[in-house]
C-alpha positions in Angstrom: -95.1 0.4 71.1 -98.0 -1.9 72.3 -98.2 -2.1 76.2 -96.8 -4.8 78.0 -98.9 -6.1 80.4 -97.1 -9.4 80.3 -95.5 -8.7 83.1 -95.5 -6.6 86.2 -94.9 -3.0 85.9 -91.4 -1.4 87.0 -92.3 0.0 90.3 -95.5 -0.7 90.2 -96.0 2.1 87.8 -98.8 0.9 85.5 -99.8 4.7 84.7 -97.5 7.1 85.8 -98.0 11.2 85.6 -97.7 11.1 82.0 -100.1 8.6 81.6 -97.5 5.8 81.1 -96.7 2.0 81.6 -93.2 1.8 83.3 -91.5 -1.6 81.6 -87.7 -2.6 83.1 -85.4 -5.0 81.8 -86.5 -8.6 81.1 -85.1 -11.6 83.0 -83.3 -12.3 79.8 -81.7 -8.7 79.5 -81.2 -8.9 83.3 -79.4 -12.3 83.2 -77.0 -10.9 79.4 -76.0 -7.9 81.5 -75.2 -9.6 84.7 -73.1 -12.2 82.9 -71.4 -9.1 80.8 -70.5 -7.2 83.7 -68.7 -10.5 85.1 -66.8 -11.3 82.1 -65.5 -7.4 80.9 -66.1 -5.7 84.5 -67.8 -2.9 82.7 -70.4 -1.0 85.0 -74.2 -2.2 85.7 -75.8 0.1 84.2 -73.5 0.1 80.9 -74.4 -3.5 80.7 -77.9 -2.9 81.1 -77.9 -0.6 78.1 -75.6 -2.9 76.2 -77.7 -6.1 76.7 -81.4 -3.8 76.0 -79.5 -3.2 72.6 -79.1 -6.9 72.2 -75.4 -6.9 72.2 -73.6 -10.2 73.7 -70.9 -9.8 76.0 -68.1 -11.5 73.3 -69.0 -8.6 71.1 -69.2 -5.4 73.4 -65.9 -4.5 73.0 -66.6 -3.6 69.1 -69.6 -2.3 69.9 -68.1 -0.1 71.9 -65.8 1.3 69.6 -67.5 1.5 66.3 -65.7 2.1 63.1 -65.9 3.1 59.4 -63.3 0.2 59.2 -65.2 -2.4 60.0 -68.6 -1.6 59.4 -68.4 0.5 56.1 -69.7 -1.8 53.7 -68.7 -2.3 50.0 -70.4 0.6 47.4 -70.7 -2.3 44.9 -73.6 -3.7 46.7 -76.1 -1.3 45.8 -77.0 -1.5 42.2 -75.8 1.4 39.8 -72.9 2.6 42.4 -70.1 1.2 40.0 -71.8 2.9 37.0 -72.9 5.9 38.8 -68.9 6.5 40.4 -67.5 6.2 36.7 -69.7 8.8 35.2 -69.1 10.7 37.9 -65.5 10.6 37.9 -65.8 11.3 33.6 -67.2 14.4 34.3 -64.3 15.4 36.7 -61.6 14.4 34.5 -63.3 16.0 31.4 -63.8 18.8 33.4 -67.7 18.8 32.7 -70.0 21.4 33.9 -71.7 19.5 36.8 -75.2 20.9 38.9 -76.5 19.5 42.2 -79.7 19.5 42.4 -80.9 18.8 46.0 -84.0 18.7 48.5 -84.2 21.7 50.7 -83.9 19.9 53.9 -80.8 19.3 56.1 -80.1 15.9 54.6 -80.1 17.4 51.1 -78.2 20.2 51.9 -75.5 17.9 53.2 -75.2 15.6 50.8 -75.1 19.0 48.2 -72.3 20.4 50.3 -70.4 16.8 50.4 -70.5 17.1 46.6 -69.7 20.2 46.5 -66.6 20.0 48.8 -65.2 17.0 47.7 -65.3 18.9 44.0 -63.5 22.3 45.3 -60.9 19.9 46.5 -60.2 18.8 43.0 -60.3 22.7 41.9 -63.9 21.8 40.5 -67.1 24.1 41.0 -70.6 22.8 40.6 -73.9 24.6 40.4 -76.4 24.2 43.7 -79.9 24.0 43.1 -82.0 23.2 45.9 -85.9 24.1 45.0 -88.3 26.2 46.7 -90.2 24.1 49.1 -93.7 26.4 48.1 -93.1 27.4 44.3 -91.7 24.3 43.2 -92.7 21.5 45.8 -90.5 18.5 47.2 -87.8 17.0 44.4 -87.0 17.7 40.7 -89.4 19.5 38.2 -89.6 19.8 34.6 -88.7 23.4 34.2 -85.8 23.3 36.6 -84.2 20.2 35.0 -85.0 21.4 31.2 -82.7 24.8 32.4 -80.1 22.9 33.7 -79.6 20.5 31.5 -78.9 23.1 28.9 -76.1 24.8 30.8 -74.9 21.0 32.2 -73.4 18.0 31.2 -74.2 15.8 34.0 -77.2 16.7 36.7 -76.7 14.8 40.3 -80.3 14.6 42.3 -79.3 14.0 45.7 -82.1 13.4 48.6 -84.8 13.2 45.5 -85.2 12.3 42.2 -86.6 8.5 42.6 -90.1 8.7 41.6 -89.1 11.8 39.5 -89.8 10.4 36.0 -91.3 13.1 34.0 -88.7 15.7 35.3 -85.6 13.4 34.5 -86.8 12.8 30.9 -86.9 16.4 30.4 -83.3 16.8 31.0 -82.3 16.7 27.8 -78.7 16.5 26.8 -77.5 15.9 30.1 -76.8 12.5 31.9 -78.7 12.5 35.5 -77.5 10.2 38.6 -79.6 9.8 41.2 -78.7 9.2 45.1 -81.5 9.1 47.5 -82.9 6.9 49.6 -86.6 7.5 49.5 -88.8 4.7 48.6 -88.6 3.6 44.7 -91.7 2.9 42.7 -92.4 -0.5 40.3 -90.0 1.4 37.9 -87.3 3.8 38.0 -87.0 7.0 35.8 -84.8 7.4 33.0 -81.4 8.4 34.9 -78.4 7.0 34.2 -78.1 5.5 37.3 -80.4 5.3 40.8 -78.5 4.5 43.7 -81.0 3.8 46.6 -80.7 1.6 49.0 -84.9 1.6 49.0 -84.7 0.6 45.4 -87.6 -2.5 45.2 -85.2 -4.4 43.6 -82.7 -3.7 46.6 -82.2 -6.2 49.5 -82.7 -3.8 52.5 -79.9 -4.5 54.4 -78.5 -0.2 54.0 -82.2 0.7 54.1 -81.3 2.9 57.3 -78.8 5.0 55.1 -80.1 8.8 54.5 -78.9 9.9 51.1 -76.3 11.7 52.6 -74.5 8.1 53.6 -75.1 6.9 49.9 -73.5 9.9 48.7 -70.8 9.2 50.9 -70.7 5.7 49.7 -70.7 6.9 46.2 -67.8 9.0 46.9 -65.9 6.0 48.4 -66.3 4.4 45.1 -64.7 7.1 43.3 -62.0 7.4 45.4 -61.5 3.6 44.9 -61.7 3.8 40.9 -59.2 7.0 41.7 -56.7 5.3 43.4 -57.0 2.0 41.2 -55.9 4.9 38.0 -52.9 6.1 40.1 -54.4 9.4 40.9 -54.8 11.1 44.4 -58.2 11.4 45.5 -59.7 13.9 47.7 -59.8 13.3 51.2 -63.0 11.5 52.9 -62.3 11.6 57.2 -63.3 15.2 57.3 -66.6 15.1 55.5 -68.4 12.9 58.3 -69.5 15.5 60.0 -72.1 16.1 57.2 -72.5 12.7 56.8 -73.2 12.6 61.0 -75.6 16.0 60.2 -77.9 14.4 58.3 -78.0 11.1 59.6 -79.4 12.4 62.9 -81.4 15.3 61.4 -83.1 13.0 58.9 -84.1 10.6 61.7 -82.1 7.5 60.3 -82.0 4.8 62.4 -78.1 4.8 64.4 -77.3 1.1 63.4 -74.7 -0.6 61.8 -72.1 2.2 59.6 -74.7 4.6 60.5 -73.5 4.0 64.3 -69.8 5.1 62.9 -71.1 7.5 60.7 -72.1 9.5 63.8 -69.8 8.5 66.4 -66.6 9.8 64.1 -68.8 13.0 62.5 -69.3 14.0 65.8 -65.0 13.8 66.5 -64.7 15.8 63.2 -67.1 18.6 63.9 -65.2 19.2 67.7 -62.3 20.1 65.4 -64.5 23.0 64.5 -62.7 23.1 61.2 -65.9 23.6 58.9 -66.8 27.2 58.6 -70.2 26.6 58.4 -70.7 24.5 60.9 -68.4 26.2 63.9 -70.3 29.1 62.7 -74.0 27.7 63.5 -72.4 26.5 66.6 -71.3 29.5 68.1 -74.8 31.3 67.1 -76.9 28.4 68.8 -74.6 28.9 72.3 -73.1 25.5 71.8 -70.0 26.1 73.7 -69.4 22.2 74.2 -68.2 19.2 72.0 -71.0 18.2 70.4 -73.5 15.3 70.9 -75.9 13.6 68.5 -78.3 15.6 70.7 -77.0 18.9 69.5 -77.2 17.5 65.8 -80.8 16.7 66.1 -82.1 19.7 68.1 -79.5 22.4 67.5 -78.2 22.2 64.5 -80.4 20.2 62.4 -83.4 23.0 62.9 -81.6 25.7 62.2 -80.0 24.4 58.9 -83.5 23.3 58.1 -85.0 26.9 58.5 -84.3 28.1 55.6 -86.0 25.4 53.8 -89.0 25.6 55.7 -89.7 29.5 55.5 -86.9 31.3 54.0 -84.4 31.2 51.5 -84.4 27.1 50.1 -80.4 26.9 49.3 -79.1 28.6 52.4 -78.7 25.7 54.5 -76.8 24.1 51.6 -74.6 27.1 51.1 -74.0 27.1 54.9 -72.7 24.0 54.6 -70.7 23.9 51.8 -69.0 27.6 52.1 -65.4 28.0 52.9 -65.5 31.7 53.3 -65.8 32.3 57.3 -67.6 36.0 56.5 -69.9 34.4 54.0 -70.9 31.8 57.2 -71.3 33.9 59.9 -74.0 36.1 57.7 -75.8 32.4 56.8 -75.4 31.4 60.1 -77.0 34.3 61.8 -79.8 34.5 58.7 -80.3 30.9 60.0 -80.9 31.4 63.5 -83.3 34.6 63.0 -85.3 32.0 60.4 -85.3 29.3 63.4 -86.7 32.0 65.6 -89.6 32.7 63.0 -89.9 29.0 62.5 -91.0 28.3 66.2 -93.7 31.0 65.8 -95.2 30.0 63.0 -94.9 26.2 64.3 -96.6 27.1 67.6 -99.5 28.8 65.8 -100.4 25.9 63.5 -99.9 23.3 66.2 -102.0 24.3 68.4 -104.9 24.3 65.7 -103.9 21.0 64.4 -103.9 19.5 67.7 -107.8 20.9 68.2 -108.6 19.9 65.0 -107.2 16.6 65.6 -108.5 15.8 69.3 -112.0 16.9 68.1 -112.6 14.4 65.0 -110.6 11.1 67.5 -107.0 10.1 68.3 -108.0 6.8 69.0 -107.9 5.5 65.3 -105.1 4.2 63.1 -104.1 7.9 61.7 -104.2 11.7 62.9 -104.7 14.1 61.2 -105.5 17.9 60.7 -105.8 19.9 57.6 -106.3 24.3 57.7 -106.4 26.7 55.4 -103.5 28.7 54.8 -100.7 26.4 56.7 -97.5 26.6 56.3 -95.8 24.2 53.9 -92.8 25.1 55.9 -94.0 23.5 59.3 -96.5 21.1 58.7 -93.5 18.1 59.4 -92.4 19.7 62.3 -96.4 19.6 63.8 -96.8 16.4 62.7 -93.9 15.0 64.6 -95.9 16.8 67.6 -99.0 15.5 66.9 -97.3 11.6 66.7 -95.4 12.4 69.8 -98.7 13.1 71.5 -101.0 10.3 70.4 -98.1 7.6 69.7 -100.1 7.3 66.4 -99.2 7.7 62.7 -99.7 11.8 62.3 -100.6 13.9 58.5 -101.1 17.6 58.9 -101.9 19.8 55.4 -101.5 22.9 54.8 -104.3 24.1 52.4 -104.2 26.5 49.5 -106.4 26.5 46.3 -107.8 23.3 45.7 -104.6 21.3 47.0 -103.3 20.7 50.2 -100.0 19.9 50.7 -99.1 17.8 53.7 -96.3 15.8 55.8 -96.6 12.9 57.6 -94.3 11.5 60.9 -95.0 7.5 61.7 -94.5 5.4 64.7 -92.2 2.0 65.4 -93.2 -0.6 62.9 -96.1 1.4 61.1 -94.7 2.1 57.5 -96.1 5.4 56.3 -94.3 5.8 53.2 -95.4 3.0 51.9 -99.0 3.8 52.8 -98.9 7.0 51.3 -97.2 5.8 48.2 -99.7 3.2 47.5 -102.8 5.5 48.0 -100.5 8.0 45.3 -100.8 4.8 42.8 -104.2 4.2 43.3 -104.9 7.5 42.5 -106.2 9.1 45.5 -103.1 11.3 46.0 -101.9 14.1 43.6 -98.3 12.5 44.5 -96.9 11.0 47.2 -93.7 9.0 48.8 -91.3 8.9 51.3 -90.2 6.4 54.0 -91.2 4.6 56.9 -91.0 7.0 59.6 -91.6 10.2 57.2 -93.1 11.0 54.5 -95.1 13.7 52.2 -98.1 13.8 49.9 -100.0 16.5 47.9 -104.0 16.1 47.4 -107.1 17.7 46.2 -109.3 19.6 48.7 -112.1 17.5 47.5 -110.4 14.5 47.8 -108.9 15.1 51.1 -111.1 12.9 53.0 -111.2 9.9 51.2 -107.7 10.0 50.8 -107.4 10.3 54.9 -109.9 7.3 54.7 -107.9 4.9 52.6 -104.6 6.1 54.4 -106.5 4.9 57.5 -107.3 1.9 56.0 -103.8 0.9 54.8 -102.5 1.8 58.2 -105.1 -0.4 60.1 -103.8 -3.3 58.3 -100.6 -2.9 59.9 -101.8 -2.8 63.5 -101.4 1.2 63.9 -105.0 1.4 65.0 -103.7 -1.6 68.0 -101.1 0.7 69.2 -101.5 1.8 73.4 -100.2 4.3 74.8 -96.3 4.6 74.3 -95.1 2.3 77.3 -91.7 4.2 79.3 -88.9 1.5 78.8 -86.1 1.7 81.6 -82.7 0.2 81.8 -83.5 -0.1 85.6 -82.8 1.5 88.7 -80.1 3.9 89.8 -79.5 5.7 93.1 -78.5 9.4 92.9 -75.3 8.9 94.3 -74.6 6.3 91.5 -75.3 8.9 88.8 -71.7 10.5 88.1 -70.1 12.1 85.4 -67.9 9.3 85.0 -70.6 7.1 84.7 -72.6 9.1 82.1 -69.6 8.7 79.6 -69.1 5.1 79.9 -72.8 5.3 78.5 -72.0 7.7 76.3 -70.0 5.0 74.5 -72.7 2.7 73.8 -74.0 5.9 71.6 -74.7 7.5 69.8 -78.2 7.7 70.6 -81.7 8.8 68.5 -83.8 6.9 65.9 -83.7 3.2 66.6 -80.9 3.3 69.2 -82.8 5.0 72.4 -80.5 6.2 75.2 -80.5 4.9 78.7 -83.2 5.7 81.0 -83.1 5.2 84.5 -85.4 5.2 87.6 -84.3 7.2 90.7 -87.2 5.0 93.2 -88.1 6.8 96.3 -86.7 10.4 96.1 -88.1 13.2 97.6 -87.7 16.8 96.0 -85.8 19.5 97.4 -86.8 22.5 95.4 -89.1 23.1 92.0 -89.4 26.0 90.0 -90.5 26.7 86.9 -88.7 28.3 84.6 -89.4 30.5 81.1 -92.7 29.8 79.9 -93.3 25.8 80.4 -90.4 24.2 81.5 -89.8 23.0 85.3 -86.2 22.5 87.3 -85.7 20.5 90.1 -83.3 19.2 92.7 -83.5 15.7 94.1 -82.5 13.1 96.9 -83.3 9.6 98.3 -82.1 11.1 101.7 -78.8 9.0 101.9 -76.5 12.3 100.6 -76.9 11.7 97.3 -78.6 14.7 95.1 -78.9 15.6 91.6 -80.4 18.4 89.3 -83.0 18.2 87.0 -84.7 19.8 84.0 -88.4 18.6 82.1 -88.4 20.9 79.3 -92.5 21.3 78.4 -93.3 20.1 81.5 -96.0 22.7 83.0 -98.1 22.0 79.8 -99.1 18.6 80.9 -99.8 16.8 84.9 -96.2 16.2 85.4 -94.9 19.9 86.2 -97.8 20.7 88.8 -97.4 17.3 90.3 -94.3 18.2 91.4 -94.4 21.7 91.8 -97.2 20.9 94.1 -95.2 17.7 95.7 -95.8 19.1 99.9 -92.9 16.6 101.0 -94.4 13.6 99.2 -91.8 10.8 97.7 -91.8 10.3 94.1 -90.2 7.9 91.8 -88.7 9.8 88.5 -87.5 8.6 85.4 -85.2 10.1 82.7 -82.1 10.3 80.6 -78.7 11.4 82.2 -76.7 13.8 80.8 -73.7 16.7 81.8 -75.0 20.1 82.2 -72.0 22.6 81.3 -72.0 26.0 82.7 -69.2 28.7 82.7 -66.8 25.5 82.2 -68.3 23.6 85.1 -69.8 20.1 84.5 -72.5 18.8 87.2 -74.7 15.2 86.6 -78.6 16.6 85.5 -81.8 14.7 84.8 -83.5 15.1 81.3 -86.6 14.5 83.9 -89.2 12.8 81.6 -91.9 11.0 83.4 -92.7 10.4 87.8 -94.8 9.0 89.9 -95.7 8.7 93.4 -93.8 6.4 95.8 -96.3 4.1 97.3 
């Protein structure tokens, strides 16, 4: 995000401890919320949130209360869905041997176990294959789909399979259906059908779907086509947790269905009636009802850790078990994988973000390449790296004479379509993605003229423009305002993530009470503005950068301080705390 210096700072802040612009609401948001509170009497500060997200006040109450209902849209409108449902549903009824072949991260292992399940329903098994992210790569290959075609008559790629042309032929003898949502070359392989909402010949409108929502989709169509033949189809309510899993691991954007998608997986998975799931829960300590927060930094990296350095279908198999002794043992496999994970992760990122500062972070692309990286946890780094620099980030791992290499990419800078068009010109072994993720394989000796023409094609879209990432605010809040009550009224205009930020307020003129860090980087705090009101506060990371010092070392000063509100819950009791993010002095 480009810094606004159209108009004044919030609070004066023009750099704050983090370096950052503060930017409030503008008069137009102001004015939308103030005439929304007055016509539906809903809180300030939900207003505020409503009208940043660009809702009027006539259509709050829906937004409000989002559902499958009326935002699901037809199947039908993505091309091949009506072919790819009947083919589908022939195989069921002719009892045909079926195989799942699916990407190794979270969103492929959910839309696997959404096949899967919906199949056991029926009495039907199907055979998972998820591939080994470092002996076979990212999506379908030719000796995987040449062995299962032999033993199957129809092959669904889920989360893969769109630029997968060579490997799709050489399923012989068996049909194929793809479901992804990854961006689609000039042509499409050989399949029988491609459902992708990224199709080029798609319009764009469900481009924020992850493949586990077109799978989804796909299995509304079939239970359409079922009930239109008089038969009883399985049922779909209880598989949105998945569907909610993936949709927040994957980093799809929470708009439109994708907003009901979450909001109703989330009520599913507090039912704790998936094995799998409860199971991961009650190893990661969460011993709450869970929030798309728990999804994306929870759950999400522990299903993902077997992808990354472990065993490739064990996130899958998590999710699609229904044997609770069979879970637990994933479960805990998981975690001790997660733990190894963050080692690993920590190692490389703290070469990569050497590497990176030394050759510049001021251009349009960062990136870091090292011998011997993990393939694993190159994504994860990446994400740090972007996080960091607000720029498009690539980090590679190298081995041999390849390098293979995920990307992460800011607001309105599409990187998989970079990366896909330096694949076609033919600076890339391969290469795709989407906008905000992507992955690419490339010679050693081509490495930097591939970073070079990546540069280039990111220029062109204005990443080399981007400023520092500007701290956007719903506005101001006093302490004594903050209350659990308020924090889930703006829990309803959730769920919040990717393209759908959550409410941040500034606390103006506070003074802290007590700071102290705690584990290795982290710093909590207690706050007032001196008129009885006082609230907690926790800045995970924080004594890594100026902000945890500042205010360790605060000697009575008054600070402004800026963050997210959330419950803490501990031994059953729920207090207001401040996911601190950013302060400032009070001037």
């Amino acid at each position: 995000m480009t810094l606004s210096l159209d108009k004044p700072a919030f609070l004066n802040v023009a750099s704050s401890a983090t370096g950052r612009r503060w930017v409030g609401p503008s008069v137009e948001e102001d004015r939308l919320a103030e005439a929304m509170a007055q016509e539906t009497g809903l809180p300030a500060p939900l207003c505020r949130t409503l009208a940043r997200r660009g809702v009027n006040p006539e259509d709050s109450t829906a937004f409000l209360a989002p559902t499958l209902r009326d935002l699901l849209p037809d199947p039908r409108v993505l091309r091949d869905m009506e072919k790819a449902a009947t083919r589908f549903l022939a195989a069921v009824e002719a009892r045909e041997r079926i195989a799942v072949f699916g990407d190794y991260d979270v969103d492929g292992g959910a839309s696997s176990a959404l096949l899967i399940t919906w199949l056991r329903d029926l009495g039907l098994a199907a055979t998972l294959y998820i591939p080994d992210r470092i002996d076979e790569g990212y999506g379908p290959n030719d000796d995987a789909m040449a062995a299962l075609a032999r033993d199957h008559d129809l092959i669904i790629c889920v989360d893969c399979g769109t630029l997968s042309h060579g490997p799709i032929a050489a399923a012989k003898g068996a049909d194929v259906i793809v479901l992804d949502h990854h961006l689609g070359g000039e042509t499409l392989p050989p399949a029988m059908a491609v459902v992708n909402p990224n199709r080029q010949d798609e319009s764009g409108d469900l481009a924020h779907l992850c493949a586990a929502g077109v799978v989804f989709l796909m299995l509304v169509e079939a239970n359409r086509q079922m009930r239109a033949a008089g038969r009883k189809p399985p049922d779909l309510m209880g598989l949105l947790d998945l569907v909610a899993l993936a949709t927040v691991a994957d980093v799809a954007p929470l708009i439109g269905v994708n907003r009901a998608f979450v909001r109703q997986g989330l009520a599913v998975m507090a039912r704790r009636e998936r094995v799998g799931l409860t199971a991961l829960a009650d190893v990661a300590g969460l011993d709450q009802a869970p929030s798309s927060y728990h999804l994306g930094y929870l759950l999400g990296p522990r299903v993902n850790a077997g992808g990354r350095i472990g065993k490739a279908d064990l996130g899958a198999r998590l999710l699609s078990t229904s044997d609770k002794h069979e879970a637990v043992a994933f479960a805990e496999r998981l975690d001790q994988l997660n733990t190894e994970r963050r080692a690993v992760e920590e190692q490389v990122r703290e070469q990569a973000l050497e590497q990176a500062s030394a050759r510049g972070v001021d251009g349009p692309l960062v990136w870091a390449a090292g011998e011997g990286w993990h393939p694993g946890v190159v994504g994860i780094v990446a994400a740090r790296l972007k996080e960091a620099t607000n720029r498009p980030a690539i980090v590679i791992g190298l081995d041999g004479d390849e390098g293979k290499g995920s990307g992460r990419s800011v607001s309105g800078i599409d990187l998989g379509a970079a990366i896909q068009r330096t694949a076609s010109e033919g600076l890339l072994i391969k290469g795709g993605g989407h906008k905000m993720a992507a992955g690419l394989t490339v010679t050693r000796d081509g490495l930097d003229t591939a970073m070079a023409r990546l540069g280039d094609l990111l220029a062109k879209q204005g990443a080399a423009d981007i400023g520092p990432a500007d701290l956007q605010l719903n506005g101001l809040l006093m302490p004594g305002a903050a209350t659990i009550e308020l924090i889930n009224q703006l829990e309803a205009a959730g769920p919040f993530g990717a393209g759908a930020p959550a409410p941040r307020f500034a606390f103006p003129d506070c003074q802290i009470q007590f700071a102290k860090q705690v584990g290795a980087n982290h710093l909590k705090i207690s706050f007032g503005d001196g008129l009885g009101g006082r609230i907690d506060g926790i800045a995970f990371g924080a004594m890594d950068g100026p902000l945890g010092p500042m205010l360790m070392n605060h000697k009575g000063a008054r600070f402004h301080l800026a963050g997210r509100l959330e419950i803490n819950t501990w031994q059953g009791r729920q207090s207001v705390q401040l996911r601190l993010e950013d302060a400032a002095p009070a001037k």
